[in-house]
C-alpha positions in Angstrom: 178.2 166.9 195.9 178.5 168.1 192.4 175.8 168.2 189.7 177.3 167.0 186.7 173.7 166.6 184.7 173.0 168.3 182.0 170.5 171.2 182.6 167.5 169.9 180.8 167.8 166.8 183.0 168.1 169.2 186.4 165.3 170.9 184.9 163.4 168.0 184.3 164.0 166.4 188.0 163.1 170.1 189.3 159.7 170.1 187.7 159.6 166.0 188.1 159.0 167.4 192.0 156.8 170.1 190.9 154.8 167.2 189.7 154.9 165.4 192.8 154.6 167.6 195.3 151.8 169.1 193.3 149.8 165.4 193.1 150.5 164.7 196.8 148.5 168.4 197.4 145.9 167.4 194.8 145.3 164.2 196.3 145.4 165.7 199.8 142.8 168.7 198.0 140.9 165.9 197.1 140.7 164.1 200.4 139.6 166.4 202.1 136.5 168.0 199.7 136.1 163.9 199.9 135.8 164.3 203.7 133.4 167.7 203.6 131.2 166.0 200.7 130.5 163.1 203.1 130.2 165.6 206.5 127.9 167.9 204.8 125.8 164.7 203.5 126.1 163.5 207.0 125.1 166.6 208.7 122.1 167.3 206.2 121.2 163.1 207.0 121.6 164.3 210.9 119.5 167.5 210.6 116.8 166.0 208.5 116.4 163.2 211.5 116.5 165.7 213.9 113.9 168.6 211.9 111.0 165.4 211.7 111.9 164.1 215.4 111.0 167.5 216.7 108.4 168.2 214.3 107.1 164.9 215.5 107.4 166.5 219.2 105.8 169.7 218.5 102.9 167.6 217.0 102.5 165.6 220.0 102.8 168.5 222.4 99.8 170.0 220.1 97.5 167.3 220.7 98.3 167.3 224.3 97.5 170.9 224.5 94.3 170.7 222.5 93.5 168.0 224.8 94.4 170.2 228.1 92.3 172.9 226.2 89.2 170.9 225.9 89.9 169.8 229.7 90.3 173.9 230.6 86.6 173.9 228.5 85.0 171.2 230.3 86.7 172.7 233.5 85.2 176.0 233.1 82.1 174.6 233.2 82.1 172.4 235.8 83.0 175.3 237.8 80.8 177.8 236.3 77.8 174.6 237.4 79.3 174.5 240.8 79.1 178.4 241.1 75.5 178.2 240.2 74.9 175.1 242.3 76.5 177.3 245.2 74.5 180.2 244.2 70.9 178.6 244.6 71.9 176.8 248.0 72.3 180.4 249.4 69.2 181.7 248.2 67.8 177.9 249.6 65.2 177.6 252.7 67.3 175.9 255.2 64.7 173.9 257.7 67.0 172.7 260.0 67.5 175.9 261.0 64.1 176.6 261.3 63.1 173.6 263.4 66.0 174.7 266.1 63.8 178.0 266.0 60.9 176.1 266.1 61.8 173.7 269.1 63.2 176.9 271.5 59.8 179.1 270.7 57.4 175.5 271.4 55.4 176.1 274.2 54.9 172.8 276.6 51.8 170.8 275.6 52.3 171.5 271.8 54.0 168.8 268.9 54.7 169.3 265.6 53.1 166.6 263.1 54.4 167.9 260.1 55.9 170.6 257.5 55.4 171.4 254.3 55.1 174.0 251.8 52.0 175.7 250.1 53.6 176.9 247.0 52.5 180.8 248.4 55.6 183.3 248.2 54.2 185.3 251.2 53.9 182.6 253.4 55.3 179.1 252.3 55.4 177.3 255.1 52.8 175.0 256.5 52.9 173.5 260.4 50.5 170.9 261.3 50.3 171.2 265.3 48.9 168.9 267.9 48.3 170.7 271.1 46.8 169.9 274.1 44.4 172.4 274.9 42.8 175.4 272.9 45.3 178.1 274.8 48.6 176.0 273.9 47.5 175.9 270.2 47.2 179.6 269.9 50.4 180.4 272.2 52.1 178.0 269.6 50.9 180.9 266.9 52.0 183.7 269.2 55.8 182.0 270.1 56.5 181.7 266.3 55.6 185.3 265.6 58.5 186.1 267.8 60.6 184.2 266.0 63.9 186.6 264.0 63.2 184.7 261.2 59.3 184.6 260.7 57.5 187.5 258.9 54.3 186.9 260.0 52.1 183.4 260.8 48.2 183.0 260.5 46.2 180.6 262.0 44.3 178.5 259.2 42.3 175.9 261.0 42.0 174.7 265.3 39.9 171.6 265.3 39.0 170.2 268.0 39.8 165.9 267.9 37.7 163.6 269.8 40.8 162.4 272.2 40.0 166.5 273.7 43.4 167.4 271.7 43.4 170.2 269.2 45.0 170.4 265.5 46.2 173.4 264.4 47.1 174.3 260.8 49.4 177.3 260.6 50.9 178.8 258.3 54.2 181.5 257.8 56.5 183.7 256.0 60.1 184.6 256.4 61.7 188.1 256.7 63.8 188.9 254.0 67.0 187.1 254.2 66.3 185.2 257.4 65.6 181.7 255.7 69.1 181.2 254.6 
């Protein structure tokens, strides 16, 4: 095909698509800064839900661990109270184990009325004994002293009842360590 125009006119239609092709990549330019304007606005929209959600998060997971600290607290000192508590039931007379002494040292003719304490550290224990004669009441005496556990025992009062029975108050210590 031959181009008869004149040149102005070919020069015109040259730049004519100059003009085109250049507003089809301006409108394209345009597009797309239209389309990052509206991601970045987006994304920042996004980021700002997502910043307070896990601010929101690290808010709650403070108040649950002030509350697990207060709970470690009250913890502690439960323990630290159960630790005492343990403490003073070793250091604790235990009378059971005294009475199984007791009953294997008992001579025959000899019953135990009653226990108690005198409030003395040397010897805090007090036995009230019925016996039946004045030989069983002291042998009662003599078969605690052999006792692992007994430091020593006195005789405080034999009394003589009208039924021809004797009471017997004695009273004892323990050995260092033996009344746990």
């Amino acid at each position: 095909m031959i181009n008869l125009l004149p040149p102005t006119i070919k020069e015109e239609m040259r730049y004519s698509r100059y003009n085109a092709l250049l507003v089809h990549y301006l409108t394209l330019s345009v597009g797309i800064g239209i389309v990052a304007i509206a991601t970045l606005i987006g994304g920042r929209y996004y980021l700002d839900g997502r910043v307070s959600a896990t601010e929101r998060q690290i808010a709650d997971t403070q108040t649950t661990i002030d509350q697990q600290g207060q709970l470690q607290a009250d913890a502690k000192k439960i323990s630290s109270r159960i630790a005492s508590i343990e403490a003073i039931q070793k250091n604790q007379a235990h009378f059971s184990q005294l009475l199984i002494d007791l009953s294997n040292s008992m001579p025959k003719g000899t019953v135990i009325s009653s226990i108690g304490l005198t409030g003395d550290d040397k010897k805090p224990v007090k036995l009230t004994v019925f016996a039946l004669d004045y030989n069983s009441a002291v042998a009662f005496r003599d078969s605690i002293v052999q006792s692992k556990r007994v430091s020593g025992a006195d005789i405080q009062l034999i009394q003589a009842n009208t039924d021809s029975k004797y009471t017997v108050e004695i009273t004892f210590g323990f050995n260092k360590g033996e009344a746990r």
